[in-house]
Structure formats: structure tokens, C-alpha cells
N, C-alpha and C positions, 0 to 999 in steps of 0.2 A: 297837716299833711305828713308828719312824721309817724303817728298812731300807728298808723297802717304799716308801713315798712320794719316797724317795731316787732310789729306784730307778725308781721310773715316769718322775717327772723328767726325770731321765740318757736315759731312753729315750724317751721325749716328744720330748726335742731331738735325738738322733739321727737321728729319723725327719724332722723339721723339716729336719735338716741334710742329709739324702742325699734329700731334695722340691728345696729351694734348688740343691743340683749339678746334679739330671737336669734342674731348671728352666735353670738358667746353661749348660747342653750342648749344648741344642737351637739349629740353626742359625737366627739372624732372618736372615727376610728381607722386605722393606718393596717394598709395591704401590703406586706411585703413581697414583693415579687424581682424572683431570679431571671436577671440578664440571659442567661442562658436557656429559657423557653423561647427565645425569638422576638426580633421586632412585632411580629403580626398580634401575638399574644398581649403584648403591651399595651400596644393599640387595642386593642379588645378590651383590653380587662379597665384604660380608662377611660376609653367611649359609654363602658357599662357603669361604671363608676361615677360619671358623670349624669347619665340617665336617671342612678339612683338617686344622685342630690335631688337632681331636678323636679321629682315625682313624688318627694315628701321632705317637711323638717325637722325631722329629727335625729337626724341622723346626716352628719358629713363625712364621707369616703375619703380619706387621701390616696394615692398607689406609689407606694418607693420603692423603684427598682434600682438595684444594685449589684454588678459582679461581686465574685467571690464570697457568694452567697453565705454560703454556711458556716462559713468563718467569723461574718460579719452576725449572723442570727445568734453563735455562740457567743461574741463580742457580747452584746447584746444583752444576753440573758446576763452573764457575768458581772453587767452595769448595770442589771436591773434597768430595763428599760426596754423591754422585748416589745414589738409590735402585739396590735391584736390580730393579725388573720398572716398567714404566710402561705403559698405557694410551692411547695416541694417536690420532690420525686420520691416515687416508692422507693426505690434503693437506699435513700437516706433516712426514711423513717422511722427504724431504729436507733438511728443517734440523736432523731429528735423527738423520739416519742417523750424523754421526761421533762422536755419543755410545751406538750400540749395538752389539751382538756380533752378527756375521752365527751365523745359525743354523741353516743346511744342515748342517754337524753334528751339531746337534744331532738334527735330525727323520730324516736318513739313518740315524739307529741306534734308531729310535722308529717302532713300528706307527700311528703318525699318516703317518708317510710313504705308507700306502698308504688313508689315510680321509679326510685333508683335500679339500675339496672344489676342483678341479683350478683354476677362476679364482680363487680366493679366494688361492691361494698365488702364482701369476704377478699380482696385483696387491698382493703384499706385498713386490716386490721392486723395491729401487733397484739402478742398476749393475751389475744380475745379482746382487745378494747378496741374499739373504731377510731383510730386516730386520725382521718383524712374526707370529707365528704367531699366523695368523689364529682371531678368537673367536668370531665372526659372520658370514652373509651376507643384508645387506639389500638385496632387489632394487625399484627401486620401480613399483609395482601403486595396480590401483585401488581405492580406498574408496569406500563410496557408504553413505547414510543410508537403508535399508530404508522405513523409515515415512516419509519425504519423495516418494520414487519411487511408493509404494503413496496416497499424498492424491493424484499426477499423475494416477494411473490409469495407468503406464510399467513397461514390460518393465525390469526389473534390467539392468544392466550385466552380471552373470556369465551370465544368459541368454539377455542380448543374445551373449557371446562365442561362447558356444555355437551359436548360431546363424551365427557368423560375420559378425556385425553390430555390433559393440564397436569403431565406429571414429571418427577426428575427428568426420564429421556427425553423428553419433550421440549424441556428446559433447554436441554443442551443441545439437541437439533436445533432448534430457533437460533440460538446464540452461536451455533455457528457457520448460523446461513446469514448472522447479523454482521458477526465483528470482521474486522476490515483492517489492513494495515494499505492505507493510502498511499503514502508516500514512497515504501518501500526503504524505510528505514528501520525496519526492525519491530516499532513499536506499534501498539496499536491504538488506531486514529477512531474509531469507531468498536467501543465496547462493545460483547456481546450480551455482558450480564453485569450490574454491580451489588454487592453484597460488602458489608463490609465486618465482615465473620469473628476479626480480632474485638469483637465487643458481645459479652455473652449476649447482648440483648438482641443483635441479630442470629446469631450461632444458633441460638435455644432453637430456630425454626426449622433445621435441619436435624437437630438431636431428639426433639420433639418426634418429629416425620418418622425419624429412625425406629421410634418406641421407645426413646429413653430420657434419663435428665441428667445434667451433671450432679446431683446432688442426693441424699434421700429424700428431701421436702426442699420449697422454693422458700419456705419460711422460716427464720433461724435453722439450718440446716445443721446435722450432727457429723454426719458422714458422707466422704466422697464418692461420686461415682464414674467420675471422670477413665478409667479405666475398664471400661466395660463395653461391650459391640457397640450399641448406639450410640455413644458416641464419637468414637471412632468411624462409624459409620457417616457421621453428618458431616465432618470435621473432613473425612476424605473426600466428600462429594465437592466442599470446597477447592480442594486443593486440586480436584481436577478440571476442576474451572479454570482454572491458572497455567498446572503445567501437562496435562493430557492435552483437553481440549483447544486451550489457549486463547478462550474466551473472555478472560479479563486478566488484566494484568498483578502483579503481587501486590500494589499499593492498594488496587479495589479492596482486596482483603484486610489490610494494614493500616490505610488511613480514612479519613472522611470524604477524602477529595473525588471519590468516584460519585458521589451526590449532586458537585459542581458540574461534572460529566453529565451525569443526566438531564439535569436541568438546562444545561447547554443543550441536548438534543442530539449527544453524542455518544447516547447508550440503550440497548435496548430494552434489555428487561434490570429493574431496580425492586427488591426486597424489601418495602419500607413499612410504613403507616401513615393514617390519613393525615399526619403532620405534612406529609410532602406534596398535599394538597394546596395550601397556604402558600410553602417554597417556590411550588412550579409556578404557582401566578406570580409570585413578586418576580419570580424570573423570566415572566414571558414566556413560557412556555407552553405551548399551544395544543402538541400534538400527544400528549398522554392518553392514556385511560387506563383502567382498575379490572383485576379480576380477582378469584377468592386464591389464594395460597397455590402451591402445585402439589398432586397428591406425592408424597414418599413411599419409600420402601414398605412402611407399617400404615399410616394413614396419611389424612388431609388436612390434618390438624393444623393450629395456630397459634401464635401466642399474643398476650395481651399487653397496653401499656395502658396503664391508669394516672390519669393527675387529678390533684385533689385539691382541695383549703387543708389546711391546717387552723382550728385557734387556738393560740400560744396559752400559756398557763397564770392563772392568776390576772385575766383581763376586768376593768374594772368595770364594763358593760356588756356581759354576757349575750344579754338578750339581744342588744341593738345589734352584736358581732353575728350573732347567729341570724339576725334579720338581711344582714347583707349577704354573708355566707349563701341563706337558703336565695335568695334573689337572683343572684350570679348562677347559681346551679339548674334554678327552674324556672325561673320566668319566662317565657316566649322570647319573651324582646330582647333580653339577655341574650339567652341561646341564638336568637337569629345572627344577634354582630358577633359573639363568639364563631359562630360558623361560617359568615359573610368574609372575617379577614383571616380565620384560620384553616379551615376546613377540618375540623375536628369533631368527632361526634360526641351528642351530649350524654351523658351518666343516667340522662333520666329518661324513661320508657316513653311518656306524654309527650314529648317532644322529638321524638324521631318521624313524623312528618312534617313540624316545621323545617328538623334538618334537611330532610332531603326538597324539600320546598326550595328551602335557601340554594341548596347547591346545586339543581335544575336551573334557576334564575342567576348562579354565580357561574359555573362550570358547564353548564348542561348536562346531557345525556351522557356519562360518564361511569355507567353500572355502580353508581353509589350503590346499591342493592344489597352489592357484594360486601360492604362494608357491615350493614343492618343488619344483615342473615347470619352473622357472627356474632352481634354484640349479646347476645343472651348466652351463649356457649361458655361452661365450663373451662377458657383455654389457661394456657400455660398462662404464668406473669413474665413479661420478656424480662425481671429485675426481679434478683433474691432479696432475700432481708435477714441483713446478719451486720450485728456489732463490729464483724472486721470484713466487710464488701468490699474495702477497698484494699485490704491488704490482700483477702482471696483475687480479687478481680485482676491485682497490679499479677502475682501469681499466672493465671490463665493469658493474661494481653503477651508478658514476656515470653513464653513458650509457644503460644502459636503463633505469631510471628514470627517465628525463627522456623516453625514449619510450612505458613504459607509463602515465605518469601524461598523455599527450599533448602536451607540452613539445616533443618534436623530433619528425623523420619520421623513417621507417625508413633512406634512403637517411644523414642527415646519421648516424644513429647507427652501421650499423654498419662505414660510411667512418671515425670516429672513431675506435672501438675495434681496427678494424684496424690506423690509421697508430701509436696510442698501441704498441701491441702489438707491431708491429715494430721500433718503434723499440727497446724494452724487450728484447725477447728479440736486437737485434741488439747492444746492449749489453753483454751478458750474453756471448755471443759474443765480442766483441771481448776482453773481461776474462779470457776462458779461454782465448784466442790469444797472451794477453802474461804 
């Protein structure tokens, strides 16, 4: 009577032991992902990650998210011990491009090569090398609060576009048939507009509109242009939001906080990207919808935000990293929960009627359309790329802020930002001459 129990045993742990091999076989590879994409992203990228174990073995995904991102990736490289795939933003991909593998290689031998969507890949690249396969393209469009417009008795902004009427004045009529001080305390209870301009990445879409950039190129840029009509131009369209109009207040301009405004349902029109698609739902927020940008002084232009992979340098399973990499980027099933918790659109051409599949079933009738009919456009990058972003960027936040909160004139601010700017980038210059 023993034989048998022996025997199960023995064979119990055999099975235990050839679980532990195929377990110990399977190649890791570890995602590093920045806290500061959002819960929704998180959720997404280890719902997908999770997918991918479950669908093959050979391959096991981990996801380490982590604040204080980039500090901790340069930690990292410094201890040798870099992840294999990370998460970034264009603005930083210059200080991280000599911890990644260029990956035009890669995608040359991958039917991504002919579905990525054509800007999303020319703003993934530094130095001519493709450092980023792109996972998203956020263009930014306008949001507007349905039930704020419809209390005005106001034609929609997507209405308005359609008619060929969706432009600055138009802006600012709406917003200030929107905004509202309730209380009668001075402040205002009901936004007309939020933008929040002290970050070039929203700025660019007034300076854009205007006909100009702050910069000569968005790409390691040599020379300022921050002194010239359009920009001045976008930069005052701001300010009249604030102290002509009186449409949104100085913090809209200055801080983040006018986002929380909206998604409370206490602002009318918000200048964002399809990120704030994800937001509004985690918020409850019911009554949005989308239209395409407003036209400016010069055009109707827009600008774009791209996220991408990175894979770090010297990984020691290239091919398995690029197997996940291309997964996340274009698989259907991928891109659906990508889209399902974020609302973001996908990088790749094949997949923009699953998105908009998803976001009919998620959001409904919400002129996603608007989103589509731009993602092949040439637009601006809402993010430069240059070695010192953050010291130009710290440069431009301090000066306008002191002009949208009414502290400086336009003339002393963007004389300031220009001389600081030159000075920086001739710096920079000088360092890469010696």
C-alpha cells in the first residue's frame, strides 16, 4: 500500500521540478515605467504585460514603476543595472539617448515599419537615430463642457468648427458667456477657459497658430526666437484671457490646477490632449466632448505629443525586448486596453479603427474623429530636445509667470527670455566647439 503513495510523491515533485525549469527558462525582461504618466497608464501597460505572459513562454514582463524617474534610470545606468525597456518623454530623450539602442533595425525588419504613423517616428528621433518606438499620438484638441455651453444657450465648439467658425474670437465669446463669478466674491466660480500656457507644451499652440516657434528647430535648437511677433502674439492672446477678458484666472495660466477645474465640471473650454480622456473618466466626468484646435491668426494648426519605449543599451535579449516592445505598440489587444483605460491614440495606422471602436464602447459619440484627422499631420512637437530643456524651460516658466500673473509687460518678458536663451544655447555651443 505504500508503492503507490511513493510513487505519487516522486511524481508530484517531478512535475513541480520541470514547472520551476520552464519557470527559470523564460527570458525577464523588466519595463520601467514613470509614475508621472498616470495611474491609468500603469494599469494599462500591466494589464498588457500580463496578456503578454499569458500568450507565450518565453518571455516574462515585469512593469517597475517608480517616481523620480530619471534620476533613478541614471542611478541605474551608473550601477550598471539599467532595465531593458523604459517609458520616457520626448523632452528627455536627449539625456537619454546614450543610454539607448538605436532601433531602425529593428523596425526595418518589422511590418511596423510600414503602420507607424509617419510624425510620430520623425519625432522619435535624435541625431538621425530612432531612439523611442513610438506608443502614442497625442495631438492637442479642444475640450469643451457640453452642459456649460448648452446653460449659455452657445453653438459647440465642434459646430462651431464645422461651420468654419472655431477660432480665437470665438474662443473668447464662448468663455465669456461661460465664466461666472457666483458667489460675488471676486473670484471666479466657473472658468471660461483653462489653458495652462506657463508650460511650453501648451503655449506652443498659440505660438504655432500665431505662425511662429520659440526656437529655430524643436530639435536641439541653436537660436532663440522667442522675440519675434508670434510669439508675442500667442503669449498675449493668453494674457487676455486672464486680464482683458477675465475668462480664467492667473493660476489657469501658472499652475496645473485649472485640469482639476475641469474635470470638476467647472470649466468650459480646456486646451489639452487625448490624455484628458483617461482623467475625465477617472473623474466622473460626464459631460465633455472634443473638437479639432481653434483656428489662429495664421492657421489651425496643432501640436503633437508623442510617447514612446525606449530599449536601454547593452540588454542582454534584444530580440525577446523588441518582442514585447513591438506587442505593446501593435497588437489589437494591446492597443484596445491601452485605449480602454487611457484614451490615447495608437502610433500605429492599422489600429486606428480598433481605437476608435474602443472609444465608441468606452465614451461614445464623442467626435473622436477629431483626434484621427490629425494624427497623420506634420504638427509641431508640443516638447523640444535639447541637452539643457530644463534649464531653457526653468528660463521661459519664470518669465511668464510673472507676465500672466500681471507682474511684468510683455515687451520686459519676452526681451528677457530671449537674452537668457541665447545666452544658454550659445553656451552650449561654445562647449561642443572645444
Amino acid at each position: 500500500m505504500r508503492k503507490p503513495h511513493r510513487f505519487s510523491v516522486a511524481f508530484f515533485l517531478l512535475i513541480l521540478f520541470g514547472i520551476s525549469l520552464s519557470a527559470a527558462s523564460k527570458t525577464p525582461v523588466e519595463h520601467f515605467l514613470n509614475s508621472g504618466h498616470g495611474t491609468a497608464v500603469e494599469e494599462a501597460t500591466r494589464e498588457i504585460a500580463a496578456l503578454f505572459n499569458s500568450i507565450q513562454d518565453e518571455i516574462e514582463v515585469t512593469v517597475t514603476v517608480t517616481g523620480a524617474y530619471y534620476d533613478k534610470l541614471i542611478a541605474r545606468a551608473v550601477g550598471g543595472v539599467l532595465p531593458d525597456v523604459a517609458t520616457a518623454q520626448r523632452s528627455n530623450l536627449t539625456e537619454l539617448a546614450s543610454l539607448c539602442t538605436p532601433l531602425e533595425p529593428f523596425v526595418e525588419r518589422s511590418p511596423l515599419k510600414r503602420i507607424l504613423v509617419p510624425p510620430a517616428v520623425e519625432h522619435s528621433r535624435i541625431g538621425g537615430d530612432l531612439i523611442q518606438l513610438p506608443l502614442v499620438v497625442q495631438p492637442l484638441v479642444t475640450f469643451y463642457n457640453e452642459e456649460l455651453f448648452a446653460l449659455a444657450g452657445l453653438v459647440d465648439p465642434f459646430t462651431l468648427h464645422t461651420q468654419g467658425d472655431w477660432t480665437w474670437d470665438s474662443v473668447i465669446r464662448s468663455a465669456r458667456r461661460i465664466a461666472r463669478d457666483t458667489t460675488g466674491d471676486g473670484a471666479l466660480d466657473i472658468w471660461g477657459v483653462n489653458v495652462t500656457a506657463s508650460s511650453i507644451g501648451r503655449a506652443v499652440l498659440f505660438v504655432t497658430q500665431a505662425g511662429g516657434y520659440f526656437f529655430d528647430r524643436p530639435v536641439m535648437p541653436t537660436e532663440s526666437r522667442f522675440n519675434t511677433p508670434p510669439v508675442a502674439e500667442g503669449l498675449s492672446f493668453v494674457h487676455s484671457l486672464i486680464h482683458e477678458h477675465g475668462v480664467m484666472p492667473p493660476e489657469g495660466a501658472n499652475t496645473w490646477s485649472g485640469e482639476t477645474v475641469f474635470y470638476g465640471g467647472k470649466a468650459g473650454i480646456f486646451f489639452t490632449g487625448p490624455w484628458s480622456i483617461g482623467q475625465s473618466l477617472q473623474a466622473g466626468l460626464a459631460d465633455w466632448n472634443m473638437a479639432p484646435a481653434p483656428r489662429g491668426p495664421v492657421n489651425a494648426d496643432t501640436a503633437m505629443h508623442v510617447d514612446g519605449l525606449q530599449m536601454m543599451r547593452d540588454v542582454k535579449a534584444p530580440d525577446a525586448v523588441w518582442k514585447w516592445m513591438e506587442f505593446m505598440v501593435s497588437d489589437p489587444r494591446a492597443v484596445r486596453i491601452f485605449a480602454a483605460k487611457t484614451g490615447r491614440p495608437p502610433a500605429t495606422v492599422s489600429n486606428f479603427p480598433t481605437y476608435l471602436a474602443v472609444m465608441q464602447e468606452t465614451v461614445g459619440d464623442k467626435h473622436m474623429q477629431s483626434l484621427v484627422d490629425v494624427l497623420m499631420s506634420g504638427a509641431m512637437p508640443t516638447s523640444f530636445v535639447s541637452p539643457i530643456a530644463t534649464q531653457l524651460t526653468k528660463v521661459y516658466e519664470d518669465e511668464v509667470r510673472k507676465y500672466f500673473a500681471g507682474q511684468q509687460s510683455l515687451a520686459t518678458t519676452t526681451e528677457t527670455v530671449h537674452t537668457l536663451w541665447t545666452a544658454l544655447l550659445t553656451e552650449l555651443q561654445q562647449r561642443r566647439n572645444d
